[in-house]
N, C-alpha and C positions, 0 to 999 in steps of 0.2 A: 676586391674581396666582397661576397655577398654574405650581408648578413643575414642570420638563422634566429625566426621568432621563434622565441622559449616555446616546447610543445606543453599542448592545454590536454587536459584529460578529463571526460564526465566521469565523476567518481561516483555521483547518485543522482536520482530523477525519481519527481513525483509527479502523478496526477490527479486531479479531482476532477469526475464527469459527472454533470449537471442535465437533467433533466426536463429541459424548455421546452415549452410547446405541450408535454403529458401531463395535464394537470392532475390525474391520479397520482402521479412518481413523484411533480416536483417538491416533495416536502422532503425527497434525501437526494443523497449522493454516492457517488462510487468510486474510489480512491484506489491510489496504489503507490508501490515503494519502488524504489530499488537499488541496491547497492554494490557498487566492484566486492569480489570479493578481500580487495587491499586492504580496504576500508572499511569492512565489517568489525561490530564490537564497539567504535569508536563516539557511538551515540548519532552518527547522520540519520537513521530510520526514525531512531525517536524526536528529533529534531523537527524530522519532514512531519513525520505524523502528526507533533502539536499545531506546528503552523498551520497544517492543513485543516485539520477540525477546529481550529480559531476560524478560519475561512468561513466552515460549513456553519458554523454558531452564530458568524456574523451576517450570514446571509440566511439567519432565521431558519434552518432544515430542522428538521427532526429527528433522523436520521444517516448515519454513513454507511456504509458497508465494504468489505477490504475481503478480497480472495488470498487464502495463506495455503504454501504448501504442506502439508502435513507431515514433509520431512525436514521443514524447516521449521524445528525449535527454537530456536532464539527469539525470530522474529514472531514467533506464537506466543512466547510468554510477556515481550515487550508488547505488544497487542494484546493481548490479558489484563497487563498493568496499567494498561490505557484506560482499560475500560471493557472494554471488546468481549462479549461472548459469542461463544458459539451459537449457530442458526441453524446452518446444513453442514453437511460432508460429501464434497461430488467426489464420486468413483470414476479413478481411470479418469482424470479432468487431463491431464498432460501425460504425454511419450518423452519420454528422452534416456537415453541412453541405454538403450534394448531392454526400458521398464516402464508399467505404468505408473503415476503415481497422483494420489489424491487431493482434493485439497478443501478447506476449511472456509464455510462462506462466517465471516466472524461481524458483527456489527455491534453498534453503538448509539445510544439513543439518547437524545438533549430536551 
């Protein structure tokens, strides 16, 4: 009989990209989320998002900054509750599904 390892599933993933080498930039960062949609609602983004700005805080930035898509509300106003205002608005930043759609360059400042 072969036994079957339980299957593993990434249900969310962050990143934070750090700035080395550009001493103009390195006083922020630039982060991101993401979540199945199984999993949405359940608090993993806000989860990610603290840990990660604990990161940025602890490694002395002064700023983050987080691309949002403008159709996606939830994670706009949990990024609001963060802290997070609005900077820009890119037009037509992503294609998917025979539509453009925009999105919200949102940052936070320590």
């Amino acid at each position: 009989m072969i036994e079957q390892k339980p299957k593993t599933r990434i249900v969310a993933s962050a990143s934070l990209r750090f700035f080395k080498g550009f001493p103009s930039l390195e006083h922020k960062a630039e982060f991101g989320t993401i979540v199945h949609d199984d999993y949405q609602g359940k608090g993993c983004r806000l989860e990610l998002t603290k840990h990660l700005l604990e990161i940025a805080q602890k490694k002395g930035l002064k700023k983050a900054t987080v691309h949002v898509g403008t159709e996606t509300k939830k994670a706009f106003r949990m990024y609001e509750k963060c802290g997070f205002k609005i900077e820009a608005i890119r037009a037509k930043e992503r294609f998917a599904d025979g539509k453009y759609y925009d999105n919200y360059v949102m940052s936070i400042l320590f």
